[in-house]
C-alpha positions in Angstrom: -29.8 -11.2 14.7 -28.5 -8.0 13.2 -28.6 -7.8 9.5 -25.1 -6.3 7.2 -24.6 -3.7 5.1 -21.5 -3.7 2.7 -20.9 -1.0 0.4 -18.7 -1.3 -3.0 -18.9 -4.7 -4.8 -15.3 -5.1 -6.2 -12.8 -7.7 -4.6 -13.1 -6.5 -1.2 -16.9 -5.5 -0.8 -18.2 -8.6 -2.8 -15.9 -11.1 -0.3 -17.1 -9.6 2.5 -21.1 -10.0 1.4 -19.9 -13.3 0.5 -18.2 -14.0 4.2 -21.2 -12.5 6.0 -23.6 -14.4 4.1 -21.8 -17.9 4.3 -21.6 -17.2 8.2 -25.7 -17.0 8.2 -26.4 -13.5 8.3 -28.3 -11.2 5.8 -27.0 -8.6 3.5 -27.9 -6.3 1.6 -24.9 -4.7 -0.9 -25.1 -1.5 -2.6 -23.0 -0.7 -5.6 -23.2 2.3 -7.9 -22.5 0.6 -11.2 -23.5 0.7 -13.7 -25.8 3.6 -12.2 -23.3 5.9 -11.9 -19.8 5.2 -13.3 -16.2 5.5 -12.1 -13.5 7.2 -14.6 -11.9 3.5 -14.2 -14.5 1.3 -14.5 -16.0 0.1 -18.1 -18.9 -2.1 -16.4 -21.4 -3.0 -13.6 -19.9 -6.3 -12.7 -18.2 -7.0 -9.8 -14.9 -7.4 -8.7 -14.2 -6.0 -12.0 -10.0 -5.9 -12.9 -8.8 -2.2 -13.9 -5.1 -2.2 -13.5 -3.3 -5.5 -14.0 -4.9 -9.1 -14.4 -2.3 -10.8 -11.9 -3.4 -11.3 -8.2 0.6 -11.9 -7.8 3.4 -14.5 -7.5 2.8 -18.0 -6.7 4.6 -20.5 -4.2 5.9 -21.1 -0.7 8.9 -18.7 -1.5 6.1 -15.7 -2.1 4.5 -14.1 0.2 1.2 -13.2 -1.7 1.2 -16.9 -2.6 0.9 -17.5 1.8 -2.3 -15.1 1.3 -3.5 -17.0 -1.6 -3.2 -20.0 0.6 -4.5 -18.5 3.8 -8.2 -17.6 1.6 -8.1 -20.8 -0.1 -8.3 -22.5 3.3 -11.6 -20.6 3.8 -13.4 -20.6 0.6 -12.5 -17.5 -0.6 -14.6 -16.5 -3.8 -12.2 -14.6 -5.5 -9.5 -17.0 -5.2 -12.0 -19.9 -6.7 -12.9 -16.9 -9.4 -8.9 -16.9 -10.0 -8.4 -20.3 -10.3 -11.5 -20.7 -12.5 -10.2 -18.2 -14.7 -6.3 -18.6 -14.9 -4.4 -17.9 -17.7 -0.6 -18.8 -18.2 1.7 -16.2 -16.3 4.6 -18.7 -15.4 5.2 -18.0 -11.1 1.7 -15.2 -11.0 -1.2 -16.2 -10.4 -2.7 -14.1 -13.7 -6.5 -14.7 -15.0 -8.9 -13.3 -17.6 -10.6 -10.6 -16.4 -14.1 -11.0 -17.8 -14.7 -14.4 -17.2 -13.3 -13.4 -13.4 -15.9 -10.8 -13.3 -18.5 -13.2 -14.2 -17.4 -15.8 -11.8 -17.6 -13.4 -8.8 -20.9 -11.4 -10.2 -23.0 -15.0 -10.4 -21.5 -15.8 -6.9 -22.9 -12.8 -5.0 -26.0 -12.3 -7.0 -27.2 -16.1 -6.5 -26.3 -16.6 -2.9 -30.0 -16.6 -1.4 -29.1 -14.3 2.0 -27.1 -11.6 -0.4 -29.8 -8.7 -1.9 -28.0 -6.2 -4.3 -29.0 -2.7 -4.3 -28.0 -1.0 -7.9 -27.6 2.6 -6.3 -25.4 5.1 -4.9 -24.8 5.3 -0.9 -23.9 9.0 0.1 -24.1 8.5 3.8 -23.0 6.3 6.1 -25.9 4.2 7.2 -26.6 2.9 10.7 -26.0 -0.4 12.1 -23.3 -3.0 10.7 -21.8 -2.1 7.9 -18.5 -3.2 5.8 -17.4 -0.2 3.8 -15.6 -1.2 1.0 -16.0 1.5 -1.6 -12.8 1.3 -2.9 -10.1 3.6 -4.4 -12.6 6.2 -6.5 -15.3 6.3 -3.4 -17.9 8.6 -4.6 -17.0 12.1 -3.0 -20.5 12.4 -0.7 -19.8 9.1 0.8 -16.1 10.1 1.4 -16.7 13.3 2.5 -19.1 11.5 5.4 -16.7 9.4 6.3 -13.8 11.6 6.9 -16.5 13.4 9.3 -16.9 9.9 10.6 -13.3 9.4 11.6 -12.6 12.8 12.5 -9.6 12.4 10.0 -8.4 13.7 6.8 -8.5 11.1 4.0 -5.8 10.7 1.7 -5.4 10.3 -2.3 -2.9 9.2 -4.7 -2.9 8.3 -8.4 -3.1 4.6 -9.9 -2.4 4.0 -13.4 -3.3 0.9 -16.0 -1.1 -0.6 -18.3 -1.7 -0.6 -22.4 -3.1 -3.9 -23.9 -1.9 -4.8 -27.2 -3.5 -7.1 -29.8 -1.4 -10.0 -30.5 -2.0 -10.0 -33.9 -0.2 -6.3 -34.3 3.1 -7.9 -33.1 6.1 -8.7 -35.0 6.8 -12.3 -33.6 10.0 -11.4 -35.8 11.4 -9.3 -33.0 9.4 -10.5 -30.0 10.1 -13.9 -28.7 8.4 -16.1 -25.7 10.3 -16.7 -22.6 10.4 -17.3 -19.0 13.0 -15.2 -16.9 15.8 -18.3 -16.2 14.2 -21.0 -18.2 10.7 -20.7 -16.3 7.9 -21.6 -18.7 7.6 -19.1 -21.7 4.4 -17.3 -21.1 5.5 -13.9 -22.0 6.3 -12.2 -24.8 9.4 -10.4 -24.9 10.6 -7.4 -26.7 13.6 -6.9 -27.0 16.3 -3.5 -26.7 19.5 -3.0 -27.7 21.1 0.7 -26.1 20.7 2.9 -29.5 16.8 1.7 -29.3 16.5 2.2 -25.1 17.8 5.8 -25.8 15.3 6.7 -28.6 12.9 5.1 -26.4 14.2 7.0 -23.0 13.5 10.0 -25.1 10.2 9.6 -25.7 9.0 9.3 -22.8 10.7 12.1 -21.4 9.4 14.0 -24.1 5.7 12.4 -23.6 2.8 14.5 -22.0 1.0 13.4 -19.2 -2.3 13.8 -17.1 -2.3 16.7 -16.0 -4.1 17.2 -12.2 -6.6 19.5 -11.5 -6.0 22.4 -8.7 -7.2 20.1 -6.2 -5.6 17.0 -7.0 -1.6 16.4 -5.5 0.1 13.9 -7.4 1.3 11.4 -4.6 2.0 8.0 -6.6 2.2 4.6 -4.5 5.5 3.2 -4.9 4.2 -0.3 -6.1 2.1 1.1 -8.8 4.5 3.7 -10.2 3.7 5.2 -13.9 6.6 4.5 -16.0 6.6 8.1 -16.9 7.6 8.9 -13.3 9.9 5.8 -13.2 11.6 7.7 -16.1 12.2 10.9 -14.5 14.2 8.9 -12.0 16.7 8.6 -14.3 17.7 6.9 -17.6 18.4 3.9 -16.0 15.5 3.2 -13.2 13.1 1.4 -16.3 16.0 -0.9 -16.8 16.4 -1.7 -13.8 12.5 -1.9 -13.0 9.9 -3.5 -15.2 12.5 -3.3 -18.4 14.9 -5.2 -16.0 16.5 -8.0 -19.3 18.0 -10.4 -16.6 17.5 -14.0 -17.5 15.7 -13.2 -20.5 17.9 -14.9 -23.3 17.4 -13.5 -26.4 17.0 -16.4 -29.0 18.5 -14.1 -32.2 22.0 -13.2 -30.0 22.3 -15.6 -27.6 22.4 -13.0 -25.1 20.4 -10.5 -22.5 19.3 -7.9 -24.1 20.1 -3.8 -23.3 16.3 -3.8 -21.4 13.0 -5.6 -22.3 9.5 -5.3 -22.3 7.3 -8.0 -21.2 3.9 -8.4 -22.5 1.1 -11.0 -20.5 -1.4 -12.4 -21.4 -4.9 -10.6 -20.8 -7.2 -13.5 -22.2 -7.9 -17.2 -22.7 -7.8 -17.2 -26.4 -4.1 -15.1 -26.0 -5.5 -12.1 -28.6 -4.6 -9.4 -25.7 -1.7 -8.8 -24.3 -1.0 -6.0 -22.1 2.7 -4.5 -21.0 4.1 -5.5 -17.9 4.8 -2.9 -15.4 3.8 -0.2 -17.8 1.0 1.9 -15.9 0.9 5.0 -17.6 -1.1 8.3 -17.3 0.3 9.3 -20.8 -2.1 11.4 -23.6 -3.1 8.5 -25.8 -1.3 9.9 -28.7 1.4 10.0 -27.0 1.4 6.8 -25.2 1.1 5.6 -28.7 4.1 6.7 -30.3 5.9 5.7 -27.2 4.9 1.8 -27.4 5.5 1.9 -31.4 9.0 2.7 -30.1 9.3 -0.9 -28.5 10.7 -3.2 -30.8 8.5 -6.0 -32.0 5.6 -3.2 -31.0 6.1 -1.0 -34.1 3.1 -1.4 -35.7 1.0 -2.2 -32.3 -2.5 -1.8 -32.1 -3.9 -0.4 -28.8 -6.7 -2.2 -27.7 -7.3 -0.6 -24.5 -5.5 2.6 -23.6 -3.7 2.7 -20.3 -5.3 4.5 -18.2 -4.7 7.1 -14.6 -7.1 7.8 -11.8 -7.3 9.5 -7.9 -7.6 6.7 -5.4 -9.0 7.7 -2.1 -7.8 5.9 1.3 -7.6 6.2 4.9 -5.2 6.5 7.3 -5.4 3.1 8.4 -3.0 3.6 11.3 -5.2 6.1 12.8 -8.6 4.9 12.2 -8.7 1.2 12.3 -8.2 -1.4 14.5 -6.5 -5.0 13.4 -10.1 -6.4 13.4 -10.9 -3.8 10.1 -13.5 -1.5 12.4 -13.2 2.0 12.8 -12.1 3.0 16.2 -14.6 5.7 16.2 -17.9 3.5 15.7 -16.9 0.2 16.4 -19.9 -1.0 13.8 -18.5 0.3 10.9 -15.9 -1.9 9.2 -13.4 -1.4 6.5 -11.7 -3.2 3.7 -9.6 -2.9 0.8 -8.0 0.1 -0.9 -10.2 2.6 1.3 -8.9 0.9 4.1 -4.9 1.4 3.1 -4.2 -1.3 1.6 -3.0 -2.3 -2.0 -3.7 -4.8 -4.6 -6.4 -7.2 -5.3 -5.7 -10.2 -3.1 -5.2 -7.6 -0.4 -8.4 -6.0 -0.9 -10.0 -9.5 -0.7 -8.4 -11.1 2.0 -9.2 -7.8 3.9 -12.8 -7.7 2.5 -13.3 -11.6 3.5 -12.3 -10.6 7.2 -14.4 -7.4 7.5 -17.3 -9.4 5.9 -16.7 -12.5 9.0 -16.5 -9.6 11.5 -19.2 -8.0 10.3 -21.3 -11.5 10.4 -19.8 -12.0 13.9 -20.9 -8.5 15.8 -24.7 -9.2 13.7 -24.8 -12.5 15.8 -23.5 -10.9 18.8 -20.1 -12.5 18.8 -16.6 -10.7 19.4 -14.4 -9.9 16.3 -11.2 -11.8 15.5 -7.8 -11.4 14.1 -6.3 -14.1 12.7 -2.4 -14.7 14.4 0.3 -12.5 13.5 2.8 -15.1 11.7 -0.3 -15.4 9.2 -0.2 -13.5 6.3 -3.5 -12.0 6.2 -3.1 -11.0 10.5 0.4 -9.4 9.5 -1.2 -7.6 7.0 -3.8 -6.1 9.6 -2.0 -5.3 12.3 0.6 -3.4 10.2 -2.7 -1.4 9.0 -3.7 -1.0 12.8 -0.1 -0.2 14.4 2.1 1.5 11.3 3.5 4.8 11.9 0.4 6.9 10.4 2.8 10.0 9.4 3.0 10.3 5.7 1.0 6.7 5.3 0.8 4.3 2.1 -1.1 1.9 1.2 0.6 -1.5 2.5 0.8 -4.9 0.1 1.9 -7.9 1.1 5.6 -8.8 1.8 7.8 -11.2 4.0 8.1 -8.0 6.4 4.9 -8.3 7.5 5.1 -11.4 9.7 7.6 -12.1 12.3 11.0 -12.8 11.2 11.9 -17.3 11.4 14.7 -18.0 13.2 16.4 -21.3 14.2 18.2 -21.7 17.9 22.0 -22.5 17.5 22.1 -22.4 13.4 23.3 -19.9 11.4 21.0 -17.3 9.6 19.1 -18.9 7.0 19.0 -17.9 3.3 16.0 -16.5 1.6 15.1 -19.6 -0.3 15.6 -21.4 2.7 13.6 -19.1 5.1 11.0 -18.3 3.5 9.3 -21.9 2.9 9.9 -21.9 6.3 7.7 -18.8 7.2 5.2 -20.4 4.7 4.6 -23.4 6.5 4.6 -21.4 10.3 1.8 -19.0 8.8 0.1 -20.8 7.0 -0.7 -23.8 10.4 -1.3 -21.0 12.3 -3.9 -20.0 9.7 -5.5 -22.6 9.4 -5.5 -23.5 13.5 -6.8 -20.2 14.0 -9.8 -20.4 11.8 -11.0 -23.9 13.1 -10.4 -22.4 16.2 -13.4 -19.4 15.5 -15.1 -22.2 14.0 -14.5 -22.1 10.4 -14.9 -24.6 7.8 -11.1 -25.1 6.2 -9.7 -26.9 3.0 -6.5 -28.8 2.8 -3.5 -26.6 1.2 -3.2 -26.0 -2.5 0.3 -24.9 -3.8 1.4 -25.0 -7.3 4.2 -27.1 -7.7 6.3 -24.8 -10.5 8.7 -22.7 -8.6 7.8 -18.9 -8.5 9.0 -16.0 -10.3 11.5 -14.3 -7.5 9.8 -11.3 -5.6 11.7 -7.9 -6.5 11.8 -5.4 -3.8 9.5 -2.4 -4.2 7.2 -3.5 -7.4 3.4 -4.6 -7.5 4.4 -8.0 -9.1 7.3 -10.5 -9.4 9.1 -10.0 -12.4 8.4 -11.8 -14.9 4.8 -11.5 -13.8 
């Protein structure tokens, strides 16, 4: 029996060493850090949590919370990590990033068939091996391979949000609240349209990262700074992440002009960081920007938001739904360098590539789980999307075959979806007992998710 490489020990590339290990095969996993450093990173744990702290809604109307289901069926690591570590995020599934880290760090570096190489990977190695480098892949190992692939790899810019201390917020102005009466685990500042404009102005004003020759600004939809959701218009952030809908504001009795939601960032609730606020702003600026919120005037920044080049493939043109490269079959892929986005993505990805890995070390053929599952959805789209002008794919109801009912009318959303839920998520679990897999019964939280918005990274109110 083969032994596995994987490369990269975040979400994706510790899940796969995980996978492949629990399926009886040896690995050995290289990461860099804290060797070498990334401009993101701030430690040499793994699966370490750089943008937001939420892994996404919750709930048989979500589609991430069909994913979350599919890898708790299968033991997923990261989704135990999550669980382990959850904070309050009413319909997200939010949780605090250190003790995450930790959870996933002791996982891999106690499993007995996992060795962990502290060092950088410039070249593609030979033999098995799950790539899972992530979106700042060192640029040797990048550059090797896009000769690999024979295609050109691609880049965009992912930004972090500020995190505030709690203690530098005037609970005056601010107030806790759920959107529609959903339990009040955000803190919410509220705007009146004198305040929005001063605020609009700002950040207009506001300077920015500013790219290098080389670099092309080409943002990822789902991720969007709020500087370039500003230049959209004066009313896109009210309509995006300052969106005030069912957010009663306990001083008027009504919505406010727009809002901006902080979440929770750690168990004891002294962090807080803003919701849907990724920004690539000077830190001076960015500053005086957030001291414009009200409630935030005299805010204390513990943790600047941050912006970075991701790297990805293709996907379309180089993988196949199993996550191996169609150029050298023993090569695998998985998470952001593989086209996707967002952590549960990059896991569920990573946990796949890691089992396929494990399968072509023992000799076996690769699988895929079935289409109406989330996580197959996800893969083939990755496999079969039209690769002009690709990027990176998260998870959505789109991904799976539409439900329909002979000789009814067209079902609802909220009537759907549970629907699609229940048809994925059997399939799943039939299709991994099927390729011999150990599963666990469902676990669903019972409090109804936040509502998924169209065209964001999270739910709102997430």
């Amino acid at each position: 029996m083969k032994a596995v490489t994987v490369i990269g020990a975040g979400l994706a590339g510790s899940e796969a060493a995980l996978a492949a290990a629990n399926a009886g095969v040896p690995v050995t996993l290289f990461e860099m850090r804290p060797v070498k450093m990334t401009p993101a990173h701030r430690s040499g744990k793994f699966a370490e949590l750089v943008c937001s702290n939420s892994l996404g809604g919750e709930g048989e109307t979500n589609a991430k919370g069909l994913l979350q289901a599919e890898m708790r069926a299968v033991g997923s690591t990261v989704i135990a990590a999550a669980d382990a570590s959850r904070l309050p995020a009413g319909g997200a599934l939010a949780v605090e990033r250190e003790g995450f880290s930790d959870h996933v760090t002791r996982a891999v570096r106690n499993h007995p068939l996992i060795t962990v190489r502290d060092e950088e990977v410039t070249a593609l190695p030979e033999g098995v091996t799950v790539l899972a480098t992530g979106p700042l892949t060192s640029e040797a190992l990048a550059e090797d391979i896009a000769r690999a692939t024979g295609t050109e790899r691609l880049a965009f810019y992912d930004a972090a949000a500020p995190v505030i201390a709690f203690d530098s917020i005037n609970m005056d102005v601010a107030f806790r609240a759920g959107r529609y009466d959903q339990p009040a685990d955000y803190i919410n500042c509220p705007m009146d349209k004198e305040q929005y404009a001063a605020f609009y102005a700002a950040l207009e004003q506001a300077r920015s990262h500013t790219p290098h020759d080389w670099e092309k600004l080409e943002f990822f939809e789902g991720c969007m700074p709020i500087e370039e959701i500003a230049r959209r218009g004066p009313d896109t952030p009210r309509f995006g992440p300052m969106k005030p809908r069912g957010l009663t504001d306990p001083r008027t009795g009504r919505w406010p002009y727009a809002v901006v939601q902080l979440r929770q960032e750690d168990a004891e609730g002294r962090m807080w960081s803003l919701v849907g606020f990724q920004t690539g702003l000077k830190w001076g600026d960015q500053k005086a920007v957030v001291q414009l919120i009200p409630g935030l005037e005299n805010a204390e920044i513990v943790r600047y938001g941050v912006m970075h080049r991701n790297t990805y493939l293709n996907a379309p043109e180089v993988l196949t739904e199993t996550m191996q490269l169609r150029a050298d079959p023993e090569k695998l892929v998985a998470g952001v360098l593989a086209g996707t986005e967002g952590y549960l993505e990059s896991a569920a990805t990573g946990w796949l590539a890691g089992l396929n890995a494990a399968r072509l070390a023992q000799g076996l053929e690769p699988v895929c789980p079935p289409q109406e599952s989330m996580l197959g959805g996800l893969t083939r789209y990755l496999a079969t999307a039209n690769p002009k002008n690709y990027q990176p794919m998260n998870t959505n109801w789109a991904l799976v075959p539409e439900f329909k009912v002979e000789g009814r009318r067209k079902l609802g959303k909220r009537e759907k979806r549970p629907l699609m839920f229940a048809r994925g998520y059997d399939a799943f679990l039939g299709w991994a007992r099927g390729v011999g897999l150990n599963v666990t019964e469902r676990v669903v939280p019972t409090s109804e998710p936040a509502p998924e918005v169209p065209g964001t990274a999270e739910p709102v109110g997430a």
